[in-house]
DRENBAVEX-529938 format. One line per 5 residues: number of its first residue (from 1); their letters; for each residue x, y, z of N, C-alpha, C. Coordinates in steps of 0.001 Angstrom, whole numbers, always signed. Layout:
NUM) a) X,Y,Z,X,Y,Z,X,Y,Z  ...
end
This chain:
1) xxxxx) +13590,+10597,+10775,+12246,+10023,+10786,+11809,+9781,+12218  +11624,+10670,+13206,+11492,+10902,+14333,+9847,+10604,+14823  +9310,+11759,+14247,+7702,+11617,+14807,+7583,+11660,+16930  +6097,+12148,+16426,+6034,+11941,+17921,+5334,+10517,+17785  +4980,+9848,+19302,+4351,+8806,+19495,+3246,+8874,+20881
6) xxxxx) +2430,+7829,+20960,+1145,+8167,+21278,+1042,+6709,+22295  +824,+6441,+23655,+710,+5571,+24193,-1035,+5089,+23443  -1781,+5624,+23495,-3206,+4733,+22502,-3112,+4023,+21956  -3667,+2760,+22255,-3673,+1864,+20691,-4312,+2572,+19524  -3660,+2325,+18276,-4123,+2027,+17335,-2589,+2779,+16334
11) xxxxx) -3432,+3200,+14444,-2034,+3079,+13952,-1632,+3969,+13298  -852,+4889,+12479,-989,+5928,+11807,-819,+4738,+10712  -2516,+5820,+9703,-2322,+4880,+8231,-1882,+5926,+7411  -717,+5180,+6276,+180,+6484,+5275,-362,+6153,+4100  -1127,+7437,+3711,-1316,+6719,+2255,-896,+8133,+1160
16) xxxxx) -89,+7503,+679,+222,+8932,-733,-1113,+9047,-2343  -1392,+10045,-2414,-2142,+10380,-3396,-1344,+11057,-4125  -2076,+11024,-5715,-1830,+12124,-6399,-2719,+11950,-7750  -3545,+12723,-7565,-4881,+12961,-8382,-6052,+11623,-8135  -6044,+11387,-6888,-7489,+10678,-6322,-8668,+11048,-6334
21) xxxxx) -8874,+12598,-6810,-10007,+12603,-6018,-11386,+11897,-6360  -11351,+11119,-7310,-12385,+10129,-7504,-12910,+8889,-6722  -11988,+8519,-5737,-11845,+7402,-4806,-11442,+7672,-3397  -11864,+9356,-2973,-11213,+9642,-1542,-12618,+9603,-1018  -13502,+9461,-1289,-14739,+9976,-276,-15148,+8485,+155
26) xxxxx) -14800,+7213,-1068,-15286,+6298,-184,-14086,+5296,+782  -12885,+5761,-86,-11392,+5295,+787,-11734,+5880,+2185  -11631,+7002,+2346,-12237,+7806,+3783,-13013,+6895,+4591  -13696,+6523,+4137,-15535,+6173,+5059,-15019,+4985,+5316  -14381,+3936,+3929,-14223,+2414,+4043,-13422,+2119,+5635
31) xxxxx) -12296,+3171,+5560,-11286,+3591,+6608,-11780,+3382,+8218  -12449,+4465,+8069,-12993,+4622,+9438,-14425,+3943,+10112  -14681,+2954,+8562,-15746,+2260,+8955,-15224,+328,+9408  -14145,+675,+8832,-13789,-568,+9019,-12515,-701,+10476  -12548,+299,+10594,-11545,+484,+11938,-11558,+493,+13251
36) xxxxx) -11333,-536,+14090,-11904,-710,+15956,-11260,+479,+16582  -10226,+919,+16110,-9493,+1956,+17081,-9550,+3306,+16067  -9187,+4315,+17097,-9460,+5725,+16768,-7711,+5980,+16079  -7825,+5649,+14848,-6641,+5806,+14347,-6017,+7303,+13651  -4850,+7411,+13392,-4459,+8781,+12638,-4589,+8599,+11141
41) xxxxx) -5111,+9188,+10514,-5135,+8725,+9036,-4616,+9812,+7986  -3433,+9776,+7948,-2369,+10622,+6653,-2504,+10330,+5252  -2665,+11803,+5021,-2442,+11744,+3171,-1545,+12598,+2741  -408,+12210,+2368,+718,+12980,+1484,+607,+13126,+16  +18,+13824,-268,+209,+14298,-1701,+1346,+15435,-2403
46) xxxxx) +1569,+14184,-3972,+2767,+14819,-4287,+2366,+15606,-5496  +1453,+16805,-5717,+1293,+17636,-6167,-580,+17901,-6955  -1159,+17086,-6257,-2344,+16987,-7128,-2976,+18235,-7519  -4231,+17804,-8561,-4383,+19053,-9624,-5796,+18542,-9698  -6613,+17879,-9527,-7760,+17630,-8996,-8610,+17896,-8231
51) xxxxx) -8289,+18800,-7273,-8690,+19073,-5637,-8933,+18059,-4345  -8252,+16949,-4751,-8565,+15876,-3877,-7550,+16452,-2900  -6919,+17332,-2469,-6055,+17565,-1539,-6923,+18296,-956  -7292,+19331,-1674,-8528,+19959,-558,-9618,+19285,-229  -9913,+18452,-881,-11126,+17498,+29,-10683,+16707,+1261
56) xxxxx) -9558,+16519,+1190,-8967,+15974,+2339,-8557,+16687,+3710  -8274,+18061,+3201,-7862,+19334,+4295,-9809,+19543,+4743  -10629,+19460,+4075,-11777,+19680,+4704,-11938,+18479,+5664  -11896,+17534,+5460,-12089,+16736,+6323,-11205,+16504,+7383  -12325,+16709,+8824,-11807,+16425,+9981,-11120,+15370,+10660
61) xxxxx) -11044,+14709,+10417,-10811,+13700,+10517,-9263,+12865,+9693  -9318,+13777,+9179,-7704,+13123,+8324,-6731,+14968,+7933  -5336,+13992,+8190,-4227,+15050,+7700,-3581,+15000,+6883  -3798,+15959,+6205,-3106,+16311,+4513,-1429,+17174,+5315  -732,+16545,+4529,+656,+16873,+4467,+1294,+17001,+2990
66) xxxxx) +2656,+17698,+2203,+2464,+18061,+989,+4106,+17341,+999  +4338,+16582,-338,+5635,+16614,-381,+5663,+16504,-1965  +6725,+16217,-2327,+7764,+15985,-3501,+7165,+14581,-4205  +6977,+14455,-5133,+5899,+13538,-6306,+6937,+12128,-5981  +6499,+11188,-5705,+7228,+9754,-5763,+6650,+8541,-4407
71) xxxxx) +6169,+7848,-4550,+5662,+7186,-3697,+6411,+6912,-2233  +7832,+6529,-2870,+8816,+6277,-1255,+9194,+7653,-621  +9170,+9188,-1461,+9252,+10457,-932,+8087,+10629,+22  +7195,+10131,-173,+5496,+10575,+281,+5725,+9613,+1157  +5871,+8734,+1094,+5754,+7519,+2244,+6178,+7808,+3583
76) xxxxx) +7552,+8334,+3345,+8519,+8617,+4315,+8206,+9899,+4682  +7842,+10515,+4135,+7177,+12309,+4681,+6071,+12191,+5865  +5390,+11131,+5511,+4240,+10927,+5973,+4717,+9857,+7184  +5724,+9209,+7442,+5956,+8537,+8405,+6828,+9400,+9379  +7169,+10461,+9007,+7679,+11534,+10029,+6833,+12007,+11022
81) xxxxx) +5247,+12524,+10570,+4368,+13058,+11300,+3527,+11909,+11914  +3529,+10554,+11920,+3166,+9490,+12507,+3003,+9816,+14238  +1989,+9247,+14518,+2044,+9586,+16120,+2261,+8332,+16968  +1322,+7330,+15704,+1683,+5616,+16687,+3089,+5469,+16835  +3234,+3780,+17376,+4284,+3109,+17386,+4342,+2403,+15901
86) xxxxx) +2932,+2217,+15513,+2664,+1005,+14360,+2649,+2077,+12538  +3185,+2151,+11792,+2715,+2150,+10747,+2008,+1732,+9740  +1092,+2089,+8974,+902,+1064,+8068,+257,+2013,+6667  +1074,+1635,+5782,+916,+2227,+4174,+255,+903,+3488  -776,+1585,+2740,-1781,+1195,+1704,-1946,+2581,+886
91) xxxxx) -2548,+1703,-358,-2723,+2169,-1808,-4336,+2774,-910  -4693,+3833,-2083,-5738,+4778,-1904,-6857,+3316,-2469  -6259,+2737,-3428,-7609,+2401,-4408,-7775,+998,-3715  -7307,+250,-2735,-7274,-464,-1578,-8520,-426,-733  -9132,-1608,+89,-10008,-1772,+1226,-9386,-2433,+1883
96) xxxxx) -9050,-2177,+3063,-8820,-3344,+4153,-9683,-3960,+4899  -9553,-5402,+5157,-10431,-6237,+5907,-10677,-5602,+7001  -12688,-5702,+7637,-12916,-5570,+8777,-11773,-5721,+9997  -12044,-4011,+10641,-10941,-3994,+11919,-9643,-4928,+11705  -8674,-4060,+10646,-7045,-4414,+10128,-6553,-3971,+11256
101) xxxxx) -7196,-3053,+11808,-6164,-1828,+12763,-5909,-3105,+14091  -7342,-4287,+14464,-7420,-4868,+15558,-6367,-6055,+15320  -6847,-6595,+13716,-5762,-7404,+13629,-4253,-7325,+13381  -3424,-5882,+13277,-2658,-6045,+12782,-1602,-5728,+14682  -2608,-5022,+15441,-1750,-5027,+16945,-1755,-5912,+17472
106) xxxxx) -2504,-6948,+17339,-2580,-8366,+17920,-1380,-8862,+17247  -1031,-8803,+15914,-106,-9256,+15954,+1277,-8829,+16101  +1591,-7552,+16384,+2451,-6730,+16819,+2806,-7365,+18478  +1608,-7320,+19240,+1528,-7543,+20388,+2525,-9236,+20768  +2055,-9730,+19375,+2694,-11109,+19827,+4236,-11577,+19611
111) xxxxx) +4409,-10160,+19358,+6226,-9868,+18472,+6237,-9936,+17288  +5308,-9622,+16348,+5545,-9069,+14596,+5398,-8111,+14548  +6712,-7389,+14002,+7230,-6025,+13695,+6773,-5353,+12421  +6574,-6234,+11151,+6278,-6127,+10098,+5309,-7255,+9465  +4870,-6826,+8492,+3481,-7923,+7954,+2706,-7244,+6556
116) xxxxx) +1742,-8257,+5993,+1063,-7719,+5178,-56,-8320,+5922  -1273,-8342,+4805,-2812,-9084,+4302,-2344,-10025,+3061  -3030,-10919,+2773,-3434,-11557,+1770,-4188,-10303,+976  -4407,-10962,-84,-4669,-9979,-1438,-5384,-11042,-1928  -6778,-9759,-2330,-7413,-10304,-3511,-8111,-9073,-4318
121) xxxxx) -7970,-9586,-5566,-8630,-8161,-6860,-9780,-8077,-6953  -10625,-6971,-7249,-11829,-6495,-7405,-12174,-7275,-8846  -11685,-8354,-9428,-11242,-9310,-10807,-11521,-9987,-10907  -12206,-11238,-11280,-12453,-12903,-10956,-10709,-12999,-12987  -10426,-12349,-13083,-9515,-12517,-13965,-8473,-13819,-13785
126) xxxxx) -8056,-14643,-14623,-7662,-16027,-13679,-5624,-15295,-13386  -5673,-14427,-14406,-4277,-14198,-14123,-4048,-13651,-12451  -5007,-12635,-12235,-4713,-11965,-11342,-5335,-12801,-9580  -6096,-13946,-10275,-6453,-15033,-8713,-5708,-15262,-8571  -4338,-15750,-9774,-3377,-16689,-9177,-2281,-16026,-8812
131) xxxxx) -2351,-14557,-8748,-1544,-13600,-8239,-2055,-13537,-6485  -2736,-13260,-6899,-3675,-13116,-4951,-3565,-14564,-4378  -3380,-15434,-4839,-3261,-16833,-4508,-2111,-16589,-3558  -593,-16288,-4919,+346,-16929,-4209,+969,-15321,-3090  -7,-14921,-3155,-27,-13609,-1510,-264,-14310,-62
136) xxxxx) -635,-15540,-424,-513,-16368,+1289,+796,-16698,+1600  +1760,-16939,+737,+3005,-17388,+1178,+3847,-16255,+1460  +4474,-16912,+2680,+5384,-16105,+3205,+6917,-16482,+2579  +6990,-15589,+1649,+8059,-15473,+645,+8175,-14250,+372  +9745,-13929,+113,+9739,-12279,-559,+9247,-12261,-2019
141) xxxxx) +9170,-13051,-2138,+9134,-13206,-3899,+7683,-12800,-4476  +6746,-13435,-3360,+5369,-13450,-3357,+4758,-11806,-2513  +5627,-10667,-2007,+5023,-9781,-1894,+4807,-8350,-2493  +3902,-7305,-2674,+4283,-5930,-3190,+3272,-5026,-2666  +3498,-4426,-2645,+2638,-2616,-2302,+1205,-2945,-2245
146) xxxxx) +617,-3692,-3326,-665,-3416,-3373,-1577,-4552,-1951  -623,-5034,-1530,-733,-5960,-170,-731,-5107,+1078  -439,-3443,+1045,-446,-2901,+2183,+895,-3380,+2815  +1145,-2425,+3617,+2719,-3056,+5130,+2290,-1950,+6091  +2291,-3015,+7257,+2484,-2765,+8587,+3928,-2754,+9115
151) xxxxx) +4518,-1564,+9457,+5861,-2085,+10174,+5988,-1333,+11793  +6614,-1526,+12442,+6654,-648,+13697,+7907,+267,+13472  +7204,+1306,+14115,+7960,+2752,+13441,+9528,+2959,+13788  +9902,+2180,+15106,+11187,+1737,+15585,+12035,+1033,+14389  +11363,+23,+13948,+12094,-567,+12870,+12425,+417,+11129
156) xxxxx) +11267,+847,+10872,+11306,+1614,+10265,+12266,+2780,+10229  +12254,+3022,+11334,+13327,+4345,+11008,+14977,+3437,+11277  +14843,+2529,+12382,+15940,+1959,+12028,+16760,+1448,+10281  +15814,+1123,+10013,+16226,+518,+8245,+16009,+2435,+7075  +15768,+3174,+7655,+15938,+4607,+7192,+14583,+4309,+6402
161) xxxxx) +13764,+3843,+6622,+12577,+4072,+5740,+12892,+3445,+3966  +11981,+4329,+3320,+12066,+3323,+1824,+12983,+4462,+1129  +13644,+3548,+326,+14460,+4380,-314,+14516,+5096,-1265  +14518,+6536,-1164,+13983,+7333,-2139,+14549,+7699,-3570  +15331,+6788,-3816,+16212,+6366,-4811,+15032,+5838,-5937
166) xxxxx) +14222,+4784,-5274,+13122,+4336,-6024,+11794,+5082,-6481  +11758,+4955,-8132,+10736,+5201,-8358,+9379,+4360,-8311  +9838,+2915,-8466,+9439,+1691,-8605,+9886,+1197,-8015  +9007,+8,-7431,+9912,-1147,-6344,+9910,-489,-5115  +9864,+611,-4661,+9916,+966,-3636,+9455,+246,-2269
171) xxxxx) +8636,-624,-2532,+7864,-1452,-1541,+8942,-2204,-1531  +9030,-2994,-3079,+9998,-4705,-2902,+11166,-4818,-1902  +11705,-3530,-2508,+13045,-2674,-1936,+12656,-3257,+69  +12191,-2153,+245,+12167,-2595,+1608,+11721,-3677,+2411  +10836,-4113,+1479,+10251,-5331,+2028,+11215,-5976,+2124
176) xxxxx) +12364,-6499,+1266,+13361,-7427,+1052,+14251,-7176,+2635  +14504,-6066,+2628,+15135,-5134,+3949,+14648,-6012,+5079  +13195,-5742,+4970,+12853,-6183,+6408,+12885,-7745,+6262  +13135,-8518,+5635,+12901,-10467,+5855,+14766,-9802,+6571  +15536,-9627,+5927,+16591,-9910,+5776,+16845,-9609,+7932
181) xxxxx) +16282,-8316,+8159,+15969,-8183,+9567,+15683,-8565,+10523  +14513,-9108,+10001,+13529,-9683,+11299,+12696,-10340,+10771  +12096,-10935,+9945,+11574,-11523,+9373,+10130,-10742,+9158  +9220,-11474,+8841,+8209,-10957,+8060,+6424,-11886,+8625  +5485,-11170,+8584,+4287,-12029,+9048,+3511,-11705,+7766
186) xxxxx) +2629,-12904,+7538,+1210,-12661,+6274,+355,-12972,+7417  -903,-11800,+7267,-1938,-12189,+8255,-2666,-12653,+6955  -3990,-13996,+7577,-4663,-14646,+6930,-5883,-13842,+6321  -6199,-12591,+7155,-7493,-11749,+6546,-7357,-10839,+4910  -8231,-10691,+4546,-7794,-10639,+2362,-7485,-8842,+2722
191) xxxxx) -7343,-8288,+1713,-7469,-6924,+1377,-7724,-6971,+100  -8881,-6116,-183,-9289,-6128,-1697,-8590,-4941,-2407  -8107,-5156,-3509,-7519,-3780,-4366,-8035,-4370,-5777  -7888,-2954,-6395,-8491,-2609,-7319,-7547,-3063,-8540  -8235,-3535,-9536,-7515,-4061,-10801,-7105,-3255,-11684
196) xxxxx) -7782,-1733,-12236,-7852,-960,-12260,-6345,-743,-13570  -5587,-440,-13223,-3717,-632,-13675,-4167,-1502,-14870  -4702,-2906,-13923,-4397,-3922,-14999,-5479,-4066,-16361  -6511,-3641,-15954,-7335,-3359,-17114,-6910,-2012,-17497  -6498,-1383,-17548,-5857,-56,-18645,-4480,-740,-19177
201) xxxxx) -4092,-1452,-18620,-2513,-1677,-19519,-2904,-3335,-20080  -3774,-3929,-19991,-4016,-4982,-20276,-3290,-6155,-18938  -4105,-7114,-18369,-3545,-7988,-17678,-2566,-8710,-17809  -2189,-9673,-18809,-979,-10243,-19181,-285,-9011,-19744  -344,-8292,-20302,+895,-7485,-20171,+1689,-6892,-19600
206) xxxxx) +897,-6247,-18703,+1542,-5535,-17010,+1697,-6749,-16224  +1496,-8295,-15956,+1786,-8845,-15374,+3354,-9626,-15729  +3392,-9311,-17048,+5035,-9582,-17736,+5496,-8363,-17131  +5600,-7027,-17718,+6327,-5904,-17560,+6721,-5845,-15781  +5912,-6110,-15277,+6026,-6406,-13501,+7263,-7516,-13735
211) xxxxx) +7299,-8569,-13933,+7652,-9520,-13956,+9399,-9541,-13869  +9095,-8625,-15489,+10633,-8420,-16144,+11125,-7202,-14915  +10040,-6476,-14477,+11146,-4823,-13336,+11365,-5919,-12456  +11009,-7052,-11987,+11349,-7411,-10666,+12508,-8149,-10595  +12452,-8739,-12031,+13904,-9401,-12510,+15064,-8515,-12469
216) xxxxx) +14853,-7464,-13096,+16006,-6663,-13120,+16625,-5985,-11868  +15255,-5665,-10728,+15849,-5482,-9359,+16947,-6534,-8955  +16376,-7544,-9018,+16939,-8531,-8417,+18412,-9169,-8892  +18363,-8876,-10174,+19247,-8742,-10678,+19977,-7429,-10814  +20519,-6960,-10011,+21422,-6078,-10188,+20780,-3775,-10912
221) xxxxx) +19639,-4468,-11482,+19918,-2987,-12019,+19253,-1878,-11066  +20206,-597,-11556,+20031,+168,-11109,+18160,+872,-10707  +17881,+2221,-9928,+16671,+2395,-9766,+16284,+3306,-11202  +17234,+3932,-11133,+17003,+4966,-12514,+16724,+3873,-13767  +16963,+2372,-14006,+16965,+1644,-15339,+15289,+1168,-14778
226) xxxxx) +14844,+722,-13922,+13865,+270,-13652,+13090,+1307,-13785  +12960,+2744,-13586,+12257,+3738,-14006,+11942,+3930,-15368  +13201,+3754,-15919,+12672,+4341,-17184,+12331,+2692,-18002  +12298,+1368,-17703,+11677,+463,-18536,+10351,+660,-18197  +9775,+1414,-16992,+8654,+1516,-16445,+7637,+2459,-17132
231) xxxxx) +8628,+3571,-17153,+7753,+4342,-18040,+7733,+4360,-19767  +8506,+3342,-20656,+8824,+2884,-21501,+7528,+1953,-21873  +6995,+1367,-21116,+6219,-47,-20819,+4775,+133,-20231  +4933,+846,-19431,+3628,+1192,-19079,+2634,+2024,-18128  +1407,+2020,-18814,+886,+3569,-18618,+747,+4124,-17179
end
């Protein structure tokens, strides 16, 4: 997980698709509209059938790279061709707060290696406030994927990236990695994501089924058992 690197500020953003193309034209714009620095912006897709891969190869401005279907495969594909020092992976169906790119080197700059945003849902749903709620605390317990991670690419490749073992969890997985490292920063600015999941699988239900995979990480089970309660459970 080498990459080249780029004395410029700003960050390579990794984001894996696979069958977006309903949400790339304004993910794109939100991107570069909300961004102070002239950043690299990667999309690894793991096989789409939509043409959102070619909408992305048309556009100038962003690089389509192709890998193997799985979020921590794509992640890590895409953190190879990275040019910053800084990484940072977010969900497609994600906005990040006005200039993330400004706040997240400021805090790099001040010695945080790794970090999220606070979270909040496109939802006034009370299950899912009090999910985005407890995204201010700096706890492992309280973080996941749909919070975005910033890490610096040094560290990253030091900890070998996410482990492609995971089909699921892949975030928790490393996130856990990095407290255990170096600890961890929550910046105070929100990131909005989309509820989306949770209204197709129903809210309290995917917020149990989450609940119970995170138990079982934590408890001991394997990645292959967490896969398949996953796809057992839900859509």
């Amino acid at each position: 997980m080498i990459g080249n690197s780029t004395n410029k500020k700003g960050l390579s953003i990794i984001v894996p698709i696979l069958n977006e193309a309903g949400v790339l034209t304004s993910f794109i714009k939100t991107i570069f509209d909300h961004s102070f620095y002239e950043n690299q912006l990667i999309f690894v897709d793991g096989g789409s059938t939509d043409g959102g891969d070619e909408y992305v190869t048309s556009h100038q401005k962003c690089k389509l790279i192709k890998s193997k279907k799985g979020r921590a495969i794509q992640m890590n594909a895409g953190a190879k061709v990275a040019q910053y020092n800084l990484l940072y992976f977010i969900h497609v169906d994600s906005i990040p707060p006005k200039n993330f790119d400004l706040h997240i080197l400021e805090k790099n700059a001040q010695g945080e290696k790794a970090g999220c945003f606070q979270l909040q849902f496109d939802s006034s749903h009370i299950a899912l406030r009090l999910a985005a709620f407890a995204s201010r605390f700096n706890n492992r317990f309280c973080r996941g994927g749909d919070q975005s991670l910033f890490i610096d690419k040094a560290l990253f490749n030091q900890l070998n990236g996410f482990d492609e073992n995971y089909q699921v969890c892949e975030d928790g997985e490393l996130i856990d990695r990095i407290y255990k490292q170096c600890g961890f920063c929550v910046l105070p600015q929100k990131l909005i994501t989309s509820a989306r999941r949770f209204n197709e699988n129903g809210v309290w239900k995917l917020h149990f089924h989450h609940g119970i995979i995170h138990l079982m990480r934590l408890t001991g089970y394997s990645p292959r058992q967490l896969s398949r309660y996953y796809i057992a459970f839900i859509k």
